[in-house]
C-alpha positions in Angstrom: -107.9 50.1 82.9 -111.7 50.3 81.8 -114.0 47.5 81.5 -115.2 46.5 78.0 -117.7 43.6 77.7 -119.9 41.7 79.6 -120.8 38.0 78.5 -123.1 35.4 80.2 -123.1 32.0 79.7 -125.9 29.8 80.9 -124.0 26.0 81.4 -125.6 23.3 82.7 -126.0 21.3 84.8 -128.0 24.8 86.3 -125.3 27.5 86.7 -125.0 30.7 84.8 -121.2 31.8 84.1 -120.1 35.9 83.9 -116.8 36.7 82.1 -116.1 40.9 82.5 -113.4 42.1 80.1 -111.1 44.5 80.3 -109.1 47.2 77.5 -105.8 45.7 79.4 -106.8 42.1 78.5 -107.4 41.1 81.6 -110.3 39.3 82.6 -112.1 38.1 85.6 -115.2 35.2 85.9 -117.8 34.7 88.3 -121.1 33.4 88.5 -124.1 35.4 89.3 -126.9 32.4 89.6 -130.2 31.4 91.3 -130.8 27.8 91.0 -133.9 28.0 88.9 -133.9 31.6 87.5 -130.7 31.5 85.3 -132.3 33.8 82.7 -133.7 36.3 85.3 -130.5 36.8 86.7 -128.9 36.7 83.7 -131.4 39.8 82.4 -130.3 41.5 86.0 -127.1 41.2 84.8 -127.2 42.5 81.6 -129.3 45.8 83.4 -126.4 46.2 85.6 -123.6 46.1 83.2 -124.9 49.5 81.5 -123.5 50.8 85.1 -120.1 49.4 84.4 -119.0 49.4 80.6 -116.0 51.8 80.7 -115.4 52.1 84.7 -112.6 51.1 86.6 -112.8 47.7 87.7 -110.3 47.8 90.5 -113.0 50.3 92.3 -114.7 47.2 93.9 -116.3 48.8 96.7 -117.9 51.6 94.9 -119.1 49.4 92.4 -121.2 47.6 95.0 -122.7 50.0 96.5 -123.8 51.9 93.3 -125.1 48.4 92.0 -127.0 48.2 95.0 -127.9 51.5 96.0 -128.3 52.9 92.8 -131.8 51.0 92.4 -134.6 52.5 94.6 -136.1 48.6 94.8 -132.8 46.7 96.6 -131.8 43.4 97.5 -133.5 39.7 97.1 -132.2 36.9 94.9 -132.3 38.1 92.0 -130.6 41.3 92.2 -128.4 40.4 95.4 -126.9 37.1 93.0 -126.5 39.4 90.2 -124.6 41.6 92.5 -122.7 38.6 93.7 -121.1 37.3 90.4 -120.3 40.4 89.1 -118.2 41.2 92.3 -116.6 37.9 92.2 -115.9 38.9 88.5 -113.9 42.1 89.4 -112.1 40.6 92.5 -110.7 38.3 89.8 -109.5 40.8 87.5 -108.2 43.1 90.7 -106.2 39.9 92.0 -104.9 39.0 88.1 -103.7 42.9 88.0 -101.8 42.9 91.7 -101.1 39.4 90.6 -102.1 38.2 93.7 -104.4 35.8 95.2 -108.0 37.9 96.0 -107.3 36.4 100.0 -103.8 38.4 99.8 -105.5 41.8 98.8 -108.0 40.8 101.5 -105.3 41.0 104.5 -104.0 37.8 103.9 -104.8 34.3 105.0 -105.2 32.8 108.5 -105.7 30.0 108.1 -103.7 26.7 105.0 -106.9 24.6 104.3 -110.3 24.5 105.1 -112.6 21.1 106.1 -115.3 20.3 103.2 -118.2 17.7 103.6 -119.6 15.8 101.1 -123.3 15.5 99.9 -125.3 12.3 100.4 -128.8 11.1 99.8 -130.3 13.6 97.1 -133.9 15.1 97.2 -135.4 12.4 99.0 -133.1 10.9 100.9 -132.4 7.1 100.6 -129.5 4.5 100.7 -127.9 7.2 103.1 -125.9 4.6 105.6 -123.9 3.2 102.4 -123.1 7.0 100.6 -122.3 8.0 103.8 -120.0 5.3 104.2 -118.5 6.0 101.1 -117.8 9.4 101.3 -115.7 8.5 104.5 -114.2 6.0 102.6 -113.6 8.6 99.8 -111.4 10.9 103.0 -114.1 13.2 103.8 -115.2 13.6 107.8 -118.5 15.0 107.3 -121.4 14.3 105.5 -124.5 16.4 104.5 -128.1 15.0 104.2 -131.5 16.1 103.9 -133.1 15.2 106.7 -137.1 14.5 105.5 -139.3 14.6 102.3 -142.0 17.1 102.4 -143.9 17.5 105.8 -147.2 19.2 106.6 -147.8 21.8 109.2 -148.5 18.9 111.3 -147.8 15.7 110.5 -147.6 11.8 111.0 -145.1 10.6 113.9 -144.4 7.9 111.2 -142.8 10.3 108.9 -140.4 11.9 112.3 -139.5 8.0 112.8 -138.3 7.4 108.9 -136.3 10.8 109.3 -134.5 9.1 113.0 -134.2 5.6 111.0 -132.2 7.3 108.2 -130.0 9.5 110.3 -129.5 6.2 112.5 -128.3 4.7 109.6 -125.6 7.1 108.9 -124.2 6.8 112.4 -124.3 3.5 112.5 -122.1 3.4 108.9 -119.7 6.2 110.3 -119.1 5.9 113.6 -119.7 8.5 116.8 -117.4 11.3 115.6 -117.8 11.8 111.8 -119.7 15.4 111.0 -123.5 15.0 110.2 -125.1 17.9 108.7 -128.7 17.8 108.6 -130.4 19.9 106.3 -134.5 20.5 106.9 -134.3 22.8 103.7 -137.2 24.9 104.9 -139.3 21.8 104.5 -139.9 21.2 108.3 -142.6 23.8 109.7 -142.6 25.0 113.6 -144.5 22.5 115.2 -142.8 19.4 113.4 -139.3 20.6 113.6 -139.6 21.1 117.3 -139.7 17.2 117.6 -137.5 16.4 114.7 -134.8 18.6 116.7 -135.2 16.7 120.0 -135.5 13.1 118.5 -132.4 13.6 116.3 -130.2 15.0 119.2 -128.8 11.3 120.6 -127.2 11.0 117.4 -125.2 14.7 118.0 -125.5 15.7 114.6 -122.9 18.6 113.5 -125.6 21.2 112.8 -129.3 21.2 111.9 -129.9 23.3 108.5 -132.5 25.8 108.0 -135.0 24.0 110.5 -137.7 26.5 109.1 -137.8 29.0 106.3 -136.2 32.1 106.3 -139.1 33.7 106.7 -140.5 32.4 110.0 -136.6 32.6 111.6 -138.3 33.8 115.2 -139.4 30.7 115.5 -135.6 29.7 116.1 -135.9 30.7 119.6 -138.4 27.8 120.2 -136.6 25.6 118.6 -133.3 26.5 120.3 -134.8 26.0 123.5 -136.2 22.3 122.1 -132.8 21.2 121.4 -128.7 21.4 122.3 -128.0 20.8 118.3 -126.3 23.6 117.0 -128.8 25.5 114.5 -127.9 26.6 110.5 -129.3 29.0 108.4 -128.7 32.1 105.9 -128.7 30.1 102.4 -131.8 32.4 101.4 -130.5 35.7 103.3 -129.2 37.9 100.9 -127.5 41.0 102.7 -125.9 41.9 106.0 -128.9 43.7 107.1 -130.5 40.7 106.5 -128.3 39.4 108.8 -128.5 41.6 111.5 -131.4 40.7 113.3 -131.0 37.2 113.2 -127.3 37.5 114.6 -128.9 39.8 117.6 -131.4 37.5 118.4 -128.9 35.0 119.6 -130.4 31.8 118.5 -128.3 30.5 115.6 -125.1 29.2 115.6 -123.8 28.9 112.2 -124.7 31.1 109.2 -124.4 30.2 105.7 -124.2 32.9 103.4 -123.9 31.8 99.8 -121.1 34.1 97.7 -123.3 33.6 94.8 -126.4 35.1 96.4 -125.4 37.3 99.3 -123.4 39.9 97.4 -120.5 38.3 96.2 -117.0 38.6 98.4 -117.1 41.9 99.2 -120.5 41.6 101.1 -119.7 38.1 102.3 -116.5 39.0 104.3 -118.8 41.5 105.7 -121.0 39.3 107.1 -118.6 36.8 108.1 -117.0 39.4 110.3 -120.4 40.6 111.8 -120.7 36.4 112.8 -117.6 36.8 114.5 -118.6 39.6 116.8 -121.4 37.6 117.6 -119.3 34.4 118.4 -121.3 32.6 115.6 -119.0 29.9 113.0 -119.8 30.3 108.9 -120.3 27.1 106.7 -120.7 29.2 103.3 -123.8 27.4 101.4 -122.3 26.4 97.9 -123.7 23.6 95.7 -122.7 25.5 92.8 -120.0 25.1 89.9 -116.2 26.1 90.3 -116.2 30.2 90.3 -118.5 30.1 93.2 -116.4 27.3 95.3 -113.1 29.6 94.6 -114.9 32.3 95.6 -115.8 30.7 99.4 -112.3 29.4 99.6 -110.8 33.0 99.0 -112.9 34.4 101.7 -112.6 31.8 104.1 -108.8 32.2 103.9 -109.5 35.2 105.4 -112.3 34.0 107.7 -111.6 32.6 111.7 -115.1 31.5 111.9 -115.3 29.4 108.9 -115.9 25.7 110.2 -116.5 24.1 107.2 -117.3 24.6 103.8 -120.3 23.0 101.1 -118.9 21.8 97.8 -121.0 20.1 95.3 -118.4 17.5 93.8 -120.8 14.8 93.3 -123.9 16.1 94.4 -126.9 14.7 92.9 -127.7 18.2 91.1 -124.8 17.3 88.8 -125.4 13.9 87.0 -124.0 14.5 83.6 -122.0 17.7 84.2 -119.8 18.3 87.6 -117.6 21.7 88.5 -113.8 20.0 87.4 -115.5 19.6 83.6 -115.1 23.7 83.4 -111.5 24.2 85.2 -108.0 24.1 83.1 -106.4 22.5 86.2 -109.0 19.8 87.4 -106.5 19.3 90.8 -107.1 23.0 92.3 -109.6 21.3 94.7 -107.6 18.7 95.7 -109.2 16.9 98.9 -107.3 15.6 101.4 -108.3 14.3 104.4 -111.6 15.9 104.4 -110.0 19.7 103.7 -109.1 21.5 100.7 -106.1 23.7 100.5 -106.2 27.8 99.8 -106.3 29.0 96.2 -102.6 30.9 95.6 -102.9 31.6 92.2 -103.6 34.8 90.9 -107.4 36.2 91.3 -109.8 33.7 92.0 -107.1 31.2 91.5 -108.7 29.0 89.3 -108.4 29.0 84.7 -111.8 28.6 83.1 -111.9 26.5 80.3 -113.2 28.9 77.9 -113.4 26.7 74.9 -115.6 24.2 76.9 -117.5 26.6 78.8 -118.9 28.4 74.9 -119.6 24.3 74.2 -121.8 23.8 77.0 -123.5 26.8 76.7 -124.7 26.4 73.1 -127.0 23.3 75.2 -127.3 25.5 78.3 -130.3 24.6 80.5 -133.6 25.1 81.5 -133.0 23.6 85.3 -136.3 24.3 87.5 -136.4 22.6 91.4 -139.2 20.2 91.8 -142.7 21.3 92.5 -144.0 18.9 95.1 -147.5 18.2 96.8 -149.1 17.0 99.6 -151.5 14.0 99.5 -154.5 16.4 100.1 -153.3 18.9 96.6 -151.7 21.8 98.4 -148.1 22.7 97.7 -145.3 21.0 99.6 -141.7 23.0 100.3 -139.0 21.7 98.1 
């Protein structure tokens, strides 16, 4: 079997699509996207596939580590996420050839279902005591929220006590032991998050997420010591050696590798199982469209140290255009009682819908995050 084509499709509400084909027939779909870069990634893509055209497909590994090492410039988003969807793409044609799910090629499950949490709240967070409510109401047992709007290095005590009001509110509308995530999203610098940590511990969130950017992740150890909340990061960490330091450090407790930025599956279950050895949970970051989720859900069957997994049914990105609009079978992510079940069909055990997905991308998308600022003009963290 020898691949054949490569085809993009840029769909909104902001994901880009991959379909690899094969001379067998056989095809396999993933989705190589950075929220805000489709095109870039999508040109990454295209750079890679010159690699690929007329190779095996079912030689996964070596296919990774000549997309990655092949290029004397390595890893970051762009290249990393392009990385990612094609290997999602060739785990879905190796799993429709074996006729197997990818989790069974993987050494099979350990685990029947995995818990999911619902977003709440949006951008800036509001009304977050009656979504949460909802969502609860809706089966789920945990909620996601971002915690603040956009804070300076150091900033107004009024601003911590409108981020405690909020997540007060959510406790209040769930009760003590529904999940709270609490997402800083990079927003929160050093000195602020250190007394955002501490003031939000009496409600005993589930995790606190990305309490500063990626980039400053030494700080963690001052923040670990400032508070008992169990610490979240990895979204924007892109490779195991990425990683590695921050797992030797010792001061997080759950990473969050995204499957459509951190190398796709075969790099994911790496990482997953360096967590492990490190006695660190995963919560896979994925507020993405369909391949993506099915992607997590494959690997997590395979995971002990998956807790929980994002989803993005709902979520505020996709007003206008959600992840069941693109699936043949819209009940393959079937909640129920705040989990979802494993994926047993074939590959990445979902069907595309190809007609619709060709539909959506002749209005594709041009989907850019905010660009906020402080009061005084300088740029603010989204």
């Amino acid at each position: 079997m020898k691949i054949t084509k490569f085809e993009t499709f840029i769909v909104p509400p902001r994901w880009l699509f991959l379909k690899i084909e094969t001379d067998e027939g056989i095809v396999g779909w993933g989705e190589p996207i950075v929220e805000g870069r489709a095109a870039t990634v999508k040109a990454a893509v295209e750079e890679l596939s010159d690699y690929l055209i007329g190779k095996d497909p079912l030689r996964i590994e070596d296919h990774w580590q000549m997309m990655y090492r092949s290029g004397f410039y390595r890893g970051g988003p762009i290249l990393m996420s392009a990385i990612s969807g094609i290997d999602q793409a060739l785990w879905d044609i190796k799993g429709k050839y074996h006729n197997a799910p990818v989790y069974e090629l993987m050494g099979g499950a350990c685990r029947d279902s995995v818990r999911v949490y619902s977003w709440i709240g949006g951008d800036r967070p509001s009304d977050v005591g009656m979504a949460a409510k909802a969502a609860v109401e809706a089966g789920f047992t945990a909620v996601k929220m971002n915690g603040t709007e956009e804070l300076q290095y150091i900033d107004s005590y009024q601003k911590i006590d409108e981020a405690v009001e909020r997540i007060a509110a959510v406790r209040e509308a769930v009760g003590d032991y529904i999940g709270i995530g609490i997402d800083f999203h990079g927003r929160v610098h050093k000195p602020m998050a250190k007394i955002l940590a501490r003031e939000l511990e009496q409600f005993r969130p589930m995790f606190i997420e990305e309490p500063v950017l990626p980039e400053n992740n030494e700080a963690l150890r001052e923040i670990a010591h400032a508070t008992n909340i169990p610490i979240a990061t990895g979204e924007r960490m892109y490779s195991k050696w990425d990683f590695k330091k921050l797992l030797e450090d010792g001061y997080v407790d759950i990473i969050q590798p995204d499957l459509s930025h951190a190398g796709g599956i075969t790099e994911c279950k790496k990482i997953f199982a360096m967590a492990e050895a490190y006695d660190v949970a995963v919560a896979p970051h994925c507020p993405l469209g369909p391949i993506a989720l099915a992607s997590c859900l494959q690997v997590d069957a395979t995971s002990h140290n998956v807790f929980i997994q994002e989803q993005s049914l709902g979520i505020h990105y996709n007003q206008g255009s959600d992840l069941l609009d693109y699936l043949e079978d819209k009940q393959v992510f079937e909640y129920k009682d705040g989990y979802v079940d494993m994926l047993h069909k074939p590959g990445l055990g979902i069907s595309i819908n190809e007609e619709f997905v060709r539909k959506q991308a002749e209005q594709g998308h041009n989907w850019k995050n905010p660009v906020w600022r402080h009061k005084d003009g300088t740029i603010a963290e989204w």
